[in-house]
N, C-alpha and C positions, 0 to 999 in steps of 0.2 A: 867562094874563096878567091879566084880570079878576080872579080870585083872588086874585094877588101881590098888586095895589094895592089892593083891596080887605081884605087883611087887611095891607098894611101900613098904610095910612090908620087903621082900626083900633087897633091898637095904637100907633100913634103918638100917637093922641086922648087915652089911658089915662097914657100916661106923662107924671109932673111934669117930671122932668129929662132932658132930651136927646130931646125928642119926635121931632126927625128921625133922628138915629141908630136910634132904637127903628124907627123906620117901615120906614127904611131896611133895617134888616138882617130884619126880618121878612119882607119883600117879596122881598128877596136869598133869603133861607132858600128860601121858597115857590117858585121857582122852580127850585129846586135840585130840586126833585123832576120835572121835566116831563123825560121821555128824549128829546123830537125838539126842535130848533130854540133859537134864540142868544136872551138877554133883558139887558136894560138897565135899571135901575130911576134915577131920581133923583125926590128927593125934594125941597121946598120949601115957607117956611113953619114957622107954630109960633114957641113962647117964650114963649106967655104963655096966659090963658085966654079963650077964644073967637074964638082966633086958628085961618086954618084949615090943616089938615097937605095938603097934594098931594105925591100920588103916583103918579109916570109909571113905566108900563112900557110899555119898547118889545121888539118882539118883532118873527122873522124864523123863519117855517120853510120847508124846500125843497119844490117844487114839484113832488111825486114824481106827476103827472098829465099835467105837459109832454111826457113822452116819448111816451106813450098817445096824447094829441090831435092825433097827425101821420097817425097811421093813417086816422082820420074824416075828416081836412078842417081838424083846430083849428092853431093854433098854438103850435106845437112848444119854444115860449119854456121855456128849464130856470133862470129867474129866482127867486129867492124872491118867496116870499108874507111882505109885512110887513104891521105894523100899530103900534095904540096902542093901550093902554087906561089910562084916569085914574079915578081913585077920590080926594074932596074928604070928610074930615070936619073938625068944630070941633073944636080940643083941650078935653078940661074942664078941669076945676078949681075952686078952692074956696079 
């Protein structure tokens, strides 16, 4: 998820026209490759130069440890594990 937004912020930066689109489907892409758990990306920001591009990815994966921690003592919760991660660059330009 750090990755996603950090190469879609990226690329967002880079691009004249459609800076959030670009972000967007970067971060989309990048994600496309993780085989466990669910992601979200939105994107905000951009249009001009030194405007800054955000990019959110949320992310859920399952909790394949829940069932193990009833054995010891732990709790047995089969919840996901979520999170966030956000990645902030300037667009350029010239």
């Amino acid at each position: 998820a750090n990755n996603a937004a950090n190469y879609g912020a990226r690329v967002g930066s880079v691009h004249q026209q459609g800076p959030a689109s670009a972000a967007y489907n970067a971060a989309q892409q990048s994600t496309a490759y993780a085989s466990v758990g669910e992601y979200s990306v939105s994107v905000s920001g951009g249009g001009f130069p030194g405007a800054q591009i955000n990019v959110q990815v949320d992310w859920s994966v399952p909790n394949l440890m829940g069932g193990l921690l009833s054995f010891i003592g732990g709790d047995s919760s089969d919840a996901d594990i979520k999170g966030m991660a956000m990645s902030v660059f300037r667009q350029e330009g010239w």
